[in-house]
N, C-alpha and C positions, 0 to 999 in steps of 0.2 A: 379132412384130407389136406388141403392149403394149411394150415398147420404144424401137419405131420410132416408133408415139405418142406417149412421154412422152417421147421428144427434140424430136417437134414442139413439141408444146406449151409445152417448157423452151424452145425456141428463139421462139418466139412470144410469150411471156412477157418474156424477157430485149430482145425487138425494141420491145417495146410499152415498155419500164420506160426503156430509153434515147432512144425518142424522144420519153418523157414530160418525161424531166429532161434534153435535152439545151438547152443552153442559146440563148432567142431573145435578140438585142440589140439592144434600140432604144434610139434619137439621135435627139434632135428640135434643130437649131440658127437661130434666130433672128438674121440679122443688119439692121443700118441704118449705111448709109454710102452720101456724097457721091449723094443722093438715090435710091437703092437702096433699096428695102425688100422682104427677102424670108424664109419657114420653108422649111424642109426638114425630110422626115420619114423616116428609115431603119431599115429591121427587116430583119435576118439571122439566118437561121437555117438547119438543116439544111435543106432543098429549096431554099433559094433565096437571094434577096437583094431587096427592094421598097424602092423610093427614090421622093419623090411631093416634088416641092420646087414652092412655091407664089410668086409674084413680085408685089407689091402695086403695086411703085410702078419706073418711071414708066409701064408697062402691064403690067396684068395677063396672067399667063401661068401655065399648069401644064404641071410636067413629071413625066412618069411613069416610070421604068426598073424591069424587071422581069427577074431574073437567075436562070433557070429551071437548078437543080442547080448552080450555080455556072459553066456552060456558056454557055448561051445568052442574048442579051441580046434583052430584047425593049423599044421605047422609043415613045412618045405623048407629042406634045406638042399643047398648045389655048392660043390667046391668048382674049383678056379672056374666062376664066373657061370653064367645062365646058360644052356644049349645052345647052340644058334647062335650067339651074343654076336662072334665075328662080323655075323653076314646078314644081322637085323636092318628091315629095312627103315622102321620108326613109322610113326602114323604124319609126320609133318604138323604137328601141331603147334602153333601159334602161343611157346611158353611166354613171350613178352608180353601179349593183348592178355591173358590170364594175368599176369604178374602187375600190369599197371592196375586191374582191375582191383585186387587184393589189397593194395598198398594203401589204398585209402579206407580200406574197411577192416584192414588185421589191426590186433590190437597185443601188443607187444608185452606181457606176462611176466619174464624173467628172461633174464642175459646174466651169463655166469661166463665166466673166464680164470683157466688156472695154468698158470704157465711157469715150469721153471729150467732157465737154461744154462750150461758150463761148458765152455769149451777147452778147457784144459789150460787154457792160460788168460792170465786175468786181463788184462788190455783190450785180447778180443773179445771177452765175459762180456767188458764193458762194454763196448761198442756195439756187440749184436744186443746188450740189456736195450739199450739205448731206442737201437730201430726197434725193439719189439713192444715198446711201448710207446712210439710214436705209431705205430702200425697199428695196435689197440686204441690211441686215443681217436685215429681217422676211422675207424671202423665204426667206435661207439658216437663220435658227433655225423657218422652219414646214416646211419641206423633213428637216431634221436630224430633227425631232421625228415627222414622220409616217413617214418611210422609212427605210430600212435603208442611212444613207451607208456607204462605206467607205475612203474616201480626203476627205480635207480638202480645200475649193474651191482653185480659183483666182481670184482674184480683181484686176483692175486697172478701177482708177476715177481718174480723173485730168481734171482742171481746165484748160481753155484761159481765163485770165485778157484775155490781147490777140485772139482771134480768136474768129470765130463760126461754129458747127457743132456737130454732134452724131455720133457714131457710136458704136454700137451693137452687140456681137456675144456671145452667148450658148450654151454648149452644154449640153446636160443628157443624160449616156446611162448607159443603166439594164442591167441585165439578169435576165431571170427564165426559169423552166422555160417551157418548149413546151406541155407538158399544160397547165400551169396557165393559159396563157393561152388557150387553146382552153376550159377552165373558162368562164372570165373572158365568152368571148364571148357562151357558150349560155348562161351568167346573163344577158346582155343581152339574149339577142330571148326567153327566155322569161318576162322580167319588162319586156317592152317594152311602151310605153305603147301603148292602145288608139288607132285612127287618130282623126282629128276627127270625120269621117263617122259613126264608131259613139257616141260622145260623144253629139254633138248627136239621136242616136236617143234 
């Protein structure tokens, strides 16, 4: 009988420690092109798969996919924007106590950047080429220095001198333990900001 117990428990033990550290991976990618503007937001992980991609421009739309044990797909979509969205009141949750927590344990996968822009005339090409690759190098040295990269970007930035347009497209995908981001989360609602209601009490 004592036995049979400490195999449960080694087996319960062992269940717990692998679905602590098995690994969640999230991708967030940001594109803008030929008046397209849209994010997507992706996390995979052991139970599933959650996809939540959001559409700005030229109507607002969300789409939800939800891939329950890697089996079943469940899907929600809503144009200009969630029900309710106006007059949500949010839970108050403490995103910064979640985010410092993360920052030390994500572990930084792939950074991709593809950008190319013309404004119809070449001087000011030049000069927004200019900021927009000072703006990419500040991004990718405050990204280096806060997280754990592990692979060097990719990076394409490139200049239309004769035409005008802009496009835009960006991937950022990380990966960190399961535990720790279930961590991550209950630091958020129990160091989540008090409502307004109780505030103005």
């Amino acid at each position: 009988m004592a036995c049979g117990a400490c195999a449960v428990v080694a087996g319960l033990v062992v269940l717990f420690i692998t679905l602590y550290f098995w690994p969640l991976v999230l991708a967030v990618s940001v594109w803008l092109d030929h008046g397209v503007a849209a994010a997507r937001l992706e996390a995979t992980g052991v139970l599933g798969r959650l996809s939540i991609q959001l559409r700005l421009a030229p109507e607002r739309s969300v789409v939800a996919e939800l891939n329950v044990l890697h089996l079943a797909t469940l899907r929600r979509s809503m144009t200009n924007g969630p029900p309710g969205s106006g007059k949500a009141s949010g839970l108050g949750l403490n995103g910064r106590a979640a985010l410092d927590w993360l920052a030390d344990r994500l572990r930084v996968e792939e950074v991709s950047i593809f950008a190319r822009l013309g404004l119809g005339d070449a001087a000011w090409t030049a000069q927004a080429y200019g900021l927009l690759w000072a703006a990419v190098a500040a991004a990718w040295t405050w990204l280096r220095v806060r997280l754990d990269v592990t692979r060097p970007p990719r990076i394409d930035v490139s200049a239309d001198f004769r035409g005008c347009g802009a496009a835009f497209h960006a991937v950022l995908r990380t990966r960190v333990a399961q535990g720790d981001a279930v961590v991550a989360l209950a630091r958020a609602w129990f160091q989540r900001r008090p409502a307004a209601h109780n505030v103005s009490q």
